[in-house]
C-alpha positions, 0 to 999 in steps of 0.5 A, a space after each residue: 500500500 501507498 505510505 501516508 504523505 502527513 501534510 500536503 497540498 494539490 494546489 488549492 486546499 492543504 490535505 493531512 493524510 495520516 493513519 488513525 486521524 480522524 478525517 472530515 471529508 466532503 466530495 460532490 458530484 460532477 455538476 454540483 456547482 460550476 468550478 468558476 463558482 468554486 474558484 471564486 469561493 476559494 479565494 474568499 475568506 470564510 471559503 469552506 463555509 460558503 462552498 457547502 452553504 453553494 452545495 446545500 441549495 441543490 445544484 445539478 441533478 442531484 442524483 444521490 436523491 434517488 434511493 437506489 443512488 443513495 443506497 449504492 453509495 452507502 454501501 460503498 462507504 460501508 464495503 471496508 469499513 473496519 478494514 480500511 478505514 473506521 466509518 464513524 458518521 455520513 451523510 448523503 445529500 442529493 448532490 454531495 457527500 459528508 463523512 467523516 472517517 480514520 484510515 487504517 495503517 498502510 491505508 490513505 486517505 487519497 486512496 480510500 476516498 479515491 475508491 469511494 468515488 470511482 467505484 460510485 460513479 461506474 455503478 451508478 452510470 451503469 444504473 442511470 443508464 449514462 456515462 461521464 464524469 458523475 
């Protein structure tokens, strides 16, 4: 498995990556919000707070609505929890999700949350009948 990188950043938001940290972790999906949107928000001060207030009005599809979405993407989060990671809280919204968890050694955060997404988005194209970025 890949080692933990401890603090690092991708451009924008600095990440900590550390096994048994407990971690808040938000990922939406694709047509949640115009990245202008969120590129302006970032450059605000209270940016956090304003990007989820933007994600709460229900841009998009919001397709984790739809029970079988919503339930494909809870289990998901569930499939290695225990081994990979502990799952202490979620909660899916109709266009994002919210958890907060601790990876497990040898385990990182990129990697798991990295899993959830992909894995969420090939099933649920296939279920809604569609392809691209979710």
């Amino acid at each position: 498995m890949t080692q933990p990188k401890g603090w690092h950043s991708r451009g924008y938001l600095p990440h900590f990556d550390s096994p048994e940290t407990v971690q808040f972790v938000t990922f939406r999906l694709a047509d949640s919000m115009p990245r202008a949107r969120i590129e302006a928000l970032r450059s605000m001060p209270d940016a956090m707070l304003l990007i989820d207030q933007e994600l709460d009005t229900g841009l998009g599809a919001c397709w984790l609505r739809d029970a079988e979405i919503a339930t494909l993407t809870q289990e998901t989060l569930l499939h290695f929890d225990g081994e990979r990671y502990r799952l202490l809280a979620w909660c899916i919204m109709p266009n994002h999700v919210h958890v907060v968890v601790e990876t497990l050694e040898a385990h990182t955060l990129s990697h798991v949350v990295k899993s959830w997404k992909s894995f969420t988005s090939r099933r649920a194209n296939a279920r809604l009948g569609r392809t691209g970025a979710f």
